[in-house]
DONU-59649 format. One record per residue (C-alpha): y, x, z; residue in one letter; residue number from 1. Coordinates in steps of 0.25 Angstrom, whole numbers, padded with zeros to 4 digits. Layout:
Y = Y&X = X&Z = Z&res = A&n = NUM
...
END
This chain:
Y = -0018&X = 0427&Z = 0163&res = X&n = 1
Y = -0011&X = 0426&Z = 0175&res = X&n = 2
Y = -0006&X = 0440&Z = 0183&res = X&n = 3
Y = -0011&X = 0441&Z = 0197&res = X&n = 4
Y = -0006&X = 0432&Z = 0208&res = X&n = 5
Y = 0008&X = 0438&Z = 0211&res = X&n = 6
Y = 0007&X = 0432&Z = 0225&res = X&n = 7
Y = 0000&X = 0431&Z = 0238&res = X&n = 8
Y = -0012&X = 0424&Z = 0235&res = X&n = 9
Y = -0015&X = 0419&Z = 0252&res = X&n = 10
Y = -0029&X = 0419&Z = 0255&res = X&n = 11
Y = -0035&X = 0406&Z = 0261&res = X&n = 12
Y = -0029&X = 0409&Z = 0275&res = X&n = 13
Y = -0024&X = 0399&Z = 0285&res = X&n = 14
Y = -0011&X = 0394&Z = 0282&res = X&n = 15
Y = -0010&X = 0396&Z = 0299&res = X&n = 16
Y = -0008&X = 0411&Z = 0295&res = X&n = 17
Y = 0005&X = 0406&Z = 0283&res = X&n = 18
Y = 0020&X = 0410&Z = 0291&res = X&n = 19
Y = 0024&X = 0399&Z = 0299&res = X&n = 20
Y = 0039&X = 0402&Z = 0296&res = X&n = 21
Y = 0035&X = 0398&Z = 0280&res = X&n = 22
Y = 0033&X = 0385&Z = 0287&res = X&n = 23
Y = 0047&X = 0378&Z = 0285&res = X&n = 24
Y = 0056&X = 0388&Z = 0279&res = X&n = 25
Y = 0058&X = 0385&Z = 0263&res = X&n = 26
Y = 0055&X = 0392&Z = 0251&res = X&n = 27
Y = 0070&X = 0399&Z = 0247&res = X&n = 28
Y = 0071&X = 0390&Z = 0235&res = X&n = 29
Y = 0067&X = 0376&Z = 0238&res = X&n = 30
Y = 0056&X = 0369&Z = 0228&res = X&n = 31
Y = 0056&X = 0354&Z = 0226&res = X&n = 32
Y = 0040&X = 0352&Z = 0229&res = X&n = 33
Y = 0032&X = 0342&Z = 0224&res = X&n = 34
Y = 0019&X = 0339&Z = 0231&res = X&n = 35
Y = 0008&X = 0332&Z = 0223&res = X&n = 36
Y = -0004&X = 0326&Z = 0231&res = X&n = 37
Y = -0020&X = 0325&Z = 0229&res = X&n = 38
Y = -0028&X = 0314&Z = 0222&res = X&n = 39
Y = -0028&X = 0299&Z = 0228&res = X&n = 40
Y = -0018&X = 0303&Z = 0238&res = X&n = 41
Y = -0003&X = 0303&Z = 0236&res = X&n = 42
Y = 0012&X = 0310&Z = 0240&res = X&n = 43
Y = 0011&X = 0305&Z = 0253&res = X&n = 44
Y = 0000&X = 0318&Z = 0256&res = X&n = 45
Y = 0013&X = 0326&Z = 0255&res = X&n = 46
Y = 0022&X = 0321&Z = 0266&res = X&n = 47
Y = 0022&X = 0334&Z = 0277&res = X&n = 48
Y = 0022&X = 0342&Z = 0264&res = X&n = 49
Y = 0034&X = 0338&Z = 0259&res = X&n = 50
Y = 0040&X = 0336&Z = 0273&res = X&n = 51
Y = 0038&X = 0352&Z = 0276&res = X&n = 52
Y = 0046&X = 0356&Z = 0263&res = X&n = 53
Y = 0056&X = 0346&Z = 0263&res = X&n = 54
Y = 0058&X = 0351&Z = 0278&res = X&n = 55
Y = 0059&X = 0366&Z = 0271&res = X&n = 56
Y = 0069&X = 0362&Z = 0262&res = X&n = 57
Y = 0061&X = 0358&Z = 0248&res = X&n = 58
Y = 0062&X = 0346&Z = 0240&res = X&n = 59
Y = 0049&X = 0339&Z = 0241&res = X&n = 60
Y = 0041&X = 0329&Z = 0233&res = X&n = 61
Y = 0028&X = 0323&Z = 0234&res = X&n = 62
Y = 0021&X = 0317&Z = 0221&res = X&n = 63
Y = 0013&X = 0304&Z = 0218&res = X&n = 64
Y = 0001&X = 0308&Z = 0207&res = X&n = 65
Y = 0000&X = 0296&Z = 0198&res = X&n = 66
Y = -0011&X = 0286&Z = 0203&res = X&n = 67
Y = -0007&X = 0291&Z = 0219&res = X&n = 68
Y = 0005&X = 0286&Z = 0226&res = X&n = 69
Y = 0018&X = 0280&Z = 0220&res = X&n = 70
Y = 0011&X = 0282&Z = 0207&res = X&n = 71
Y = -0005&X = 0275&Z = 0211&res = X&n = 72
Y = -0003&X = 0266&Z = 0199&res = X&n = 73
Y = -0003&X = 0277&Z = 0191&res = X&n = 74
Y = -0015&X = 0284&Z = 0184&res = X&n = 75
Y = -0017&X = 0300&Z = 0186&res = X&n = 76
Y = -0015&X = 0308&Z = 0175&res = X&n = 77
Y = -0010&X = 0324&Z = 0175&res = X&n = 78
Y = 0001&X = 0319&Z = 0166&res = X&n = 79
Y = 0008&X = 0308&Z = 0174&res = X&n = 80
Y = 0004&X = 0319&Z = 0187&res = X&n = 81
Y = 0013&X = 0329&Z = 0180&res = X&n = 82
Y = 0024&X = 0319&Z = 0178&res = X&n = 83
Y = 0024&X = 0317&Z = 0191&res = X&n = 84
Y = 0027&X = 0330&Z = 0194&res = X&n = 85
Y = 0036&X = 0333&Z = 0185&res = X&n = 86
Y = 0046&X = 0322&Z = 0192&res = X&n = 87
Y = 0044&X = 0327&Z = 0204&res = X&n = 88
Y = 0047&X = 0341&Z = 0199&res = X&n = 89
Y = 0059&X = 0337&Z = 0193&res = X&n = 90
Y = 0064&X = 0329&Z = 0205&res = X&n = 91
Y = 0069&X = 0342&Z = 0210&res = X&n = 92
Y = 0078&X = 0345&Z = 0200&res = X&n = 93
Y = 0075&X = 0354&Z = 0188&res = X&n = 94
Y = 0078&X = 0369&Z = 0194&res = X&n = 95
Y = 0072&X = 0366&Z = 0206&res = X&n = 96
Y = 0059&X = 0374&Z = 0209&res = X&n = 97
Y = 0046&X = 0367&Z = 0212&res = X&n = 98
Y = 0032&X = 0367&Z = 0221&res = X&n = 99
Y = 0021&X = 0357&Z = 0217&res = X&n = 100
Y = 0011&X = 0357&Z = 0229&res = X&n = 101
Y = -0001&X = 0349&Z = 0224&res = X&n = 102
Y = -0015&X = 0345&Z = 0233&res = X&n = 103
Y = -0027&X = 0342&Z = 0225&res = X&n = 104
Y = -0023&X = 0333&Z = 0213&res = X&n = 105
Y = -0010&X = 0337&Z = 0216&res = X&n = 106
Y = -0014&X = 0350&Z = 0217&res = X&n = 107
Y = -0019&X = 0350&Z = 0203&res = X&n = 108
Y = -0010&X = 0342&Z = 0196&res = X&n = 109
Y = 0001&X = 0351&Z = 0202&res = X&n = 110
Y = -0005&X = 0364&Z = 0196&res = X&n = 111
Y = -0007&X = 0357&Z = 0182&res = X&n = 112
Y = 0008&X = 0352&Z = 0182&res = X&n = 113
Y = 0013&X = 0364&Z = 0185&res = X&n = 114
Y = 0003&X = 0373&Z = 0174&res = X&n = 115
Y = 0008&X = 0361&Z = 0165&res = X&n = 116
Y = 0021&X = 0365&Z = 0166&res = X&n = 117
Y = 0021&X = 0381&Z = 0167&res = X&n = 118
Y = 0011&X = 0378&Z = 0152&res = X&n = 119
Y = 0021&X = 0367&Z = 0146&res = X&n = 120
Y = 0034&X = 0365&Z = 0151&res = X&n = 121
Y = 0047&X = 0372&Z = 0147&res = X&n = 122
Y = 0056&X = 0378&Z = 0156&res = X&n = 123
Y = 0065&X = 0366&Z = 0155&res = X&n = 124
Y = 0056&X = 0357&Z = 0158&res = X&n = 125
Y = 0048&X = 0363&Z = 0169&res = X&n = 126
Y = 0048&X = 0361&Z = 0183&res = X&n = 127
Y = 0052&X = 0374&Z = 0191&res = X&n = 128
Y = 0038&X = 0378&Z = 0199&res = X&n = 129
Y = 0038&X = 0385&Z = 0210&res = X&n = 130
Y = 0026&X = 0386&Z = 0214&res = X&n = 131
Y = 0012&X = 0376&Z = 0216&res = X&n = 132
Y = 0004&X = 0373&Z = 0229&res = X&n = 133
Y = -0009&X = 0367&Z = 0225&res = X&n = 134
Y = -0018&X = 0363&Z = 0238&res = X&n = 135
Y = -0031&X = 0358&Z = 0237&res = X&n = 136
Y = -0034&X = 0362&Z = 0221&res = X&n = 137
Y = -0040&X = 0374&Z = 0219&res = X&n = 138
Y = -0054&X = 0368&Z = 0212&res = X&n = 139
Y = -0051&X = 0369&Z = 0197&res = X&n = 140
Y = -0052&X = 0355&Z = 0190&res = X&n = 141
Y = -0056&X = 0359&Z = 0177&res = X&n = 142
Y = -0070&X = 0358&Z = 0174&res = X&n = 143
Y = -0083&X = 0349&Z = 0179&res = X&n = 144
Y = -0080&X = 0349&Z = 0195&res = X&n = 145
Y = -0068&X = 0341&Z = 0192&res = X&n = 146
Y = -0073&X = 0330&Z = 0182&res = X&n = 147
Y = -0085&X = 0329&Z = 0191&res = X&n = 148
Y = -0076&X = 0323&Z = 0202&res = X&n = 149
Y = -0070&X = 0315&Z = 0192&res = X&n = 150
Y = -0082&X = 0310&Z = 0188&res = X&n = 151
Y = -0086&X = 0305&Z = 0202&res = X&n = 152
Y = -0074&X = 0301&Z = 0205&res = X&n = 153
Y = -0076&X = 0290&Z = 0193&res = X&n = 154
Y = -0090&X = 0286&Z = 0199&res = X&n = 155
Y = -0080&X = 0283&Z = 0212&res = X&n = 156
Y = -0072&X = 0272&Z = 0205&res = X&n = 157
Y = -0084&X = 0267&Z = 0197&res = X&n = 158
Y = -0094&X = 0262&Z = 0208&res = X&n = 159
Y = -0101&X = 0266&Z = 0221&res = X&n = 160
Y = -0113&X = 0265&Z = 0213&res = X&n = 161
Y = -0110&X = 0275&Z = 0204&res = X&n = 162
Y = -0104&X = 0284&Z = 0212&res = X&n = 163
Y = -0117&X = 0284&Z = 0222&res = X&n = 164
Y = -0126&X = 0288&Z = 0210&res = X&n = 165
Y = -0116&X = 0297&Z = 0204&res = X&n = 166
Y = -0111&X = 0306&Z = 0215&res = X&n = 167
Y = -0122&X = 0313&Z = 0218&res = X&n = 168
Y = -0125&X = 0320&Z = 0204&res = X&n = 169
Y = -0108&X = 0321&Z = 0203&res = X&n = 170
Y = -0108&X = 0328&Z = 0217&res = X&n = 171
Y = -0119&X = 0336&Z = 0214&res = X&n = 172
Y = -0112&X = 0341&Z = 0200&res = X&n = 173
Y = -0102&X = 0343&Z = 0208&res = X&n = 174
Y = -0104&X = 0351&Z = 0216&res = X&n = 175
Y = -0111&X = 0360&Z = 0205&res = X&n = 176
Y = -0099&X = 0361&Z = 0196&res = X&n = 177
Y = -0090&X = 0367&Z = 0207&res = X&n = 178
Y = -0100&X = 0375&Z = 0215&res = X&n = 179
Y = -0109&X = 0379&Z = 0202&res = X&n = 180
Y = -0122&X = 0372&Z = 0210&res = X&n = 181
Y = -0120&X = 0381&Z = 0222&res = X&n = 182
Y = -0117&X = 0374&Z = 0235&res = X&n = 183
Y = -0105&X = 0375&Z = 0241&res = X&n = 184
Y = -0101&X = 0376&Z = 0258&res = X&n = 185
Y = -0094&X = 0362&Z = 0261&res = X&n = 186
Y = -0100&X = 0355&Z = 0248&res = X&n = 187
Y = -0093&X = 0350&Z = 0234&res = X&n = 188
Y = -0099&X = 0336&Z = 0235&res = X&n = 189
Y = -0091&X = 0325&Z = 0227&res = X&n = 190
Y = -0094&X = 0315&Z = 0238&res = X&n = 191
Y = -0088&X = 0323&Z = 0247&res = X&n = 192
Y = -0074&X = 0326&Z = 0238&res = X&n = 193
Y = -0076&X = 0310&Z = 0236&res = X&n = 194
Y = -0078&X = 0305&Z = 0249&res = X&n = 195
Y = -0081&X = 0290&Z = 0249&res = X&n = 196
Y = -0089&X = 0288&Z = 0235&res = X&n = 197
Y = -0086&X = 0274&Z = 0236&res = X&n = 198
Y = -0075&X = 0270&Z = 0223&res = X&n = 199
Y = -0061&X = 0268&Z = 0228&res = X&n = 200
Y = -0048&X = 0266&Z = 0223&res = X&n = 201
Y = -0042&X = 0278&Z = 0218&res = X&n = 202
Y = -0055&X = 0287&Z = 0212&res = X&n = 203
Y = -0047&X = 0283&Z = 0198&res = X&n = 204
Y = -0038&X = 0292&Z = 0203&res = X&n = 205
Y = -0046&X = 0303&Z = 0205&res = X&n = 206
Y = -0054&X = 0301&Z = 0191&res = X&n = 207
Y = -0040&X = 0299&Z = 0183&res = X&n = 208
Y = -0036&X = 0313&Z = 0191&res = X&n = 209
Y = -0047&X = 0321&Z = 0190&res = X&n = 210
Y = -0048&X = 0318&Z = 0175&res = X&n = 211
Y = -0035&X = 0325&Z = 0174&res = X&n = 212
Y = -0039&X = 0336&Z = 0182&res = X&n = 213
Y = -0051&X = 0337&Z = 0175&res = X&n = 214
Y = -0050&X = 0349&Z = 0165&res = X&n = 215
Y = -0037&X = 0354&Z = 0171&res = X&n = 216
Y = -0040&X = 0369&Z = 0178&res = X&n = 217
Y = -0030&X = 0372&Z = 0192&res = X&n = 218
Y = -0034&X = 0384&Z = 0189&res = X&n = 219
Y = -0028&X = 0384&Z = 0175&res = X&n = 220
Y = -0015&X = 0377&Z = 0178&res = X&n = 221
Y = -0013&X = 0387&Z = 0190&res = X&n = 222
Y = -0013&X = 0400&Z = 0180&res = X&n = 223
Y = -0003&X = 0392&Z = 0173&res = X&n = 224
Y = 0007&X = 0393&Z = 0184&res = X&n = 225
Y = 0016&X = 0405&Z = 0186&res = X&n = 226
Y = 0021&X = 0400&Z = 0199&res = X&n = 227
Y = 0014&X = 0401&Z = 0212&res = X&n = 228
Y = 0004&X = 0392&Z = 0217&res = X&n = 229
Y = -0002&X = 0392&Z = 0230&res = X&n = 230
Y = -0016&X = 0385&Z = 0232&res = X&n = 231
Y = -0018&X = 0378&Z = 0247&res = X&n = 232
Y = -0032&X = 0373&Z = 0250&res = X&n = 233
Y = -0039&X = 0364&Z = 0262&res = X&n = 234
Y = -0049&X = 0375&Z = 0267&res = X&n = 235
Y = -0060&X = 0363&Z = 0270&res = X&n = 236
Y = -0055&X = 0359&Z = 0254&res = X&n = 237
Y = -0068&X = 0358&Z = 0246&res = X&n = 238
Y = -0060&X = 0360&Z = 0232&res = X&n = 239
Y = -0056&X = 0374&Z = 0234&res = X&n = 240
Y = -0066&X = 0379&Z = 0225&res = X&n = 241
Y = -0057&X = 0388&Z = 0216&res = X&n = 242
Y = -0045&X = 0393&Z = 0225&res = X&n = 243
Y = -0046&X = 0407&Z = 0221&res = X&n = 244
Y = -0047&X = 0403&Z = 0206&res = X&n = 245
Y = -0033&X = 0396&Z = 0207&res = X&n = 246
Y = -0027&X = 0407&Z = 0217&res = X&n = 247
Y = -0031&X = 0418&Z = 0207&res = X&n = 248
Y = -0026&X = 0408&Z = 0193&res = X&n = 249
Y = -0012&X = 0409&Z = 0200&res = X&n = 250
Y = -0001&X = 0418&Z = 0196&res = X&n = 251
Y = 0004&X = 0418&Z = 0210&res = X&n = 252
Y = -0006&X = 0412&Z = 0221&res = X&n = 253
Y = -0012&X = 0408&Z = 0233&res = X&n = 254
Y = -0022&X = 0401&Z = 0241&res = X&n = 255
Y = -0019&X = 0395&Z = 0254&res = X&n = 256
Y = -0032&X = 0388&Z = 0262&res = X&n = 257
Y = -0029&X = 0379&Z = 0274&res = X&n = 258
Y = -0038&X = 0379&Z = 0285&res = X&n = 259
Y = -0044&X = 0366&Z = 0288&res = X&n = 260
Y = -0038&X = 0359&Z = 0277&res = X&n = 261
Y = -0046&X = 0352&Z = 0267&res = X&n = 262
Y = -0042&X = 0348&Z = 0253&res = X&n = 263
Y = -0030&X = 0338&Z = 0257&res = X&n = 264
Y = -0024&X = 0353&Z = 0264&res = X&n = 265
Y = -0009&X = 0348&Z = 0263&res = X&n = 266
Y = -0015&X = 0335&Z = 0272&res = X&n = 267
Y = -0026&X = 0343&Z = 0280&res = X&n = 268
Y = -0015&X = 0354&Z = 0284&res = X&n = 269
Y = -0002&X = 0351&Z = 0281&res = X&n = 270
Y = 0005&X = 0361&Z = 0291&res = X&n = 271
Y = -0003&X = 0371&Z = 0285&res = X&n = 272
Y = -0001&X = 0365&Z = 0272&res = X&n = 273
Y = 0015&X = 0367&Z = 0272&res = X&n = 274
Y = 0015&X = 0380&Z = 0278&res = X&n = 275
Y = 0006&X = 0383&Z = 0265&res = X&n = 276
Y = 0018&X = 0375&Z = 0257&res = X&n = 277
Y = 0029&X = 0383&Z = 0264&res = X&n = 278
Y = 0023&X = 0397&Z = 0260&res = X&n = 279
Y = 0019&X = 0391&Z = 0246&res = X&n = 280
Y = 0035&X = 0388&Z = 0244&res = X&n = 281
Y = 0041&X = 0402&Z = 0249&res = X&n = 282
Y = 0029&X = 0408&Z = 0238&res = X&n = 283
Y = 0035&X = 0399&Z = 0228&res = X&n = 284
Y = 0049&X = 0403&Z = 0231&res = X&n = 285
Y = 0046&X = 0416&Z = 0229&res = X&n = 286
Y = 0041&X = 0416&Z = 0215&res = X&n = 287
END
């Protein structure tokens, strides 16, 4: 069992009140940072995020996720995700210490690769890891919430038909599974987290992904790490169901919520979102 968070663990407070002077001025030893984007988007989400810590001195790379980007041929698995990673990792150089900021997907995926390496790699091999930003995951995957999205995103790919007579008895279920039947202020409705219902190109993605996800526990990858790992949420995001459960699984924590962000909080607020980034890397610095 992990010992108590060692660090500050920030209360969900504007990031308005975070020292403007962390704004630009770079952690003392620069990381090569990798930034992993969100399901059926792409690197490009990342650009003002990698032009603020470029501009404070860091190395910077900005990932494709098979099936997304440079790499839409692709399928997704957690496999070939964790490849991905590793290269850009490794593009640093093999001392050189290392952030992965993930959003959603990324998010995810980027807390897996890193409790996959702390569990399985040797010091030879390993990257050195400085420290994760995870925005927009603080749901846990494991369990029925997650294969029930899965499960409607598959009516979405098979036919408008079916996902007309499906989508209501799925929304409802739900809804349950994550709120235990009780409702919940601003709703868990599947529609509402699928938008359109109409099929489109790219709800494979979100099946072959969320199949992956499916069974994996954030909450059980973070207690793996023993490097810090800051959690940044969208205040309107409708996922941040278990925040505290992954602040309190970390050896070293904290929880930042952005005012009037949603679940895309890097998009929604990125001034806000970089001075977050800045203060994550001086943390990470420290360890």
């Amino acid at each position: 069992m992990n010992s108590p968070s060692a660090a500050v663990a920030l209360p969900p407070v504007p990031t308005a009140a975070l020292p403007a002077e962390t704004r630009a001025d770079p952690a003392p030893e620069r990381a090569g940072i990798v930034f992993v984007h969100g399901m059926r988007t792409s690197s490009a989400i990342w650009e003002r995020q990698v032009e603020h810590v470029r501009d404070a001195g860091h190395d910077a790379v900005a990932v494709d996720l098979p099936a997304h980007g440079a790499l839409h041929r692709e399928r997704f698995s957690m496999p070939r995700a964790f490849e991905v990673l590793d290269e850009a990792a490794g593009s640093f150089g093999a001392d050189r210490p290392v952030v992965v900021v993930g959003l959603s997907l990324g998010g995810y995926t980027s807390l897996a690769w890193a409790a996959h390496h702390a569990s399985t790699a040797t010091a030879a091999t390993a990257p050195h890891l400085s420290g994760v930003v995870a925005a927009g995951c603080s749901s846990d995957p494991k369990g029925k919430p997650v294969a029930l999205f899965r499960d409607v995103a598959h009516l979405a790919v098979t036919g408008t038909t079916t996902v007309r007579r499906g989508l209501r008895d799925a929304s409802l279920a739900w809804r349950a599974a994550l709120t235990g039947g009780r409702s919940r202020a601003g709703g868990l409705e599947v529609a509402a987290l699928l938008g359109d219902a109409a099929p489109r190109p790219g709800w494979d993605i979100v099946t072959d992904a969320l199949t992956h996800l499916a069974g994996r526990s954030s909450v059980a990858s973070t207690r793996a790490l023993r490097v810090p790992v800051w959690f940044v949420n969208g205040a309107r995001d409708r996922m941040r169901l278990e925040e505290s459960r992954h602040v309190a699984a970390a050896e070293r924590g904290a929880l930042v919520v952005v005012p009037d962000a949603g679940h895309d909080v890097n998009s929604d607020a990125p001034d806000a979102f970089n001075r977050v980034l800045s203060r994550a890397l001086h943390d990470f610095a420290r360890a």
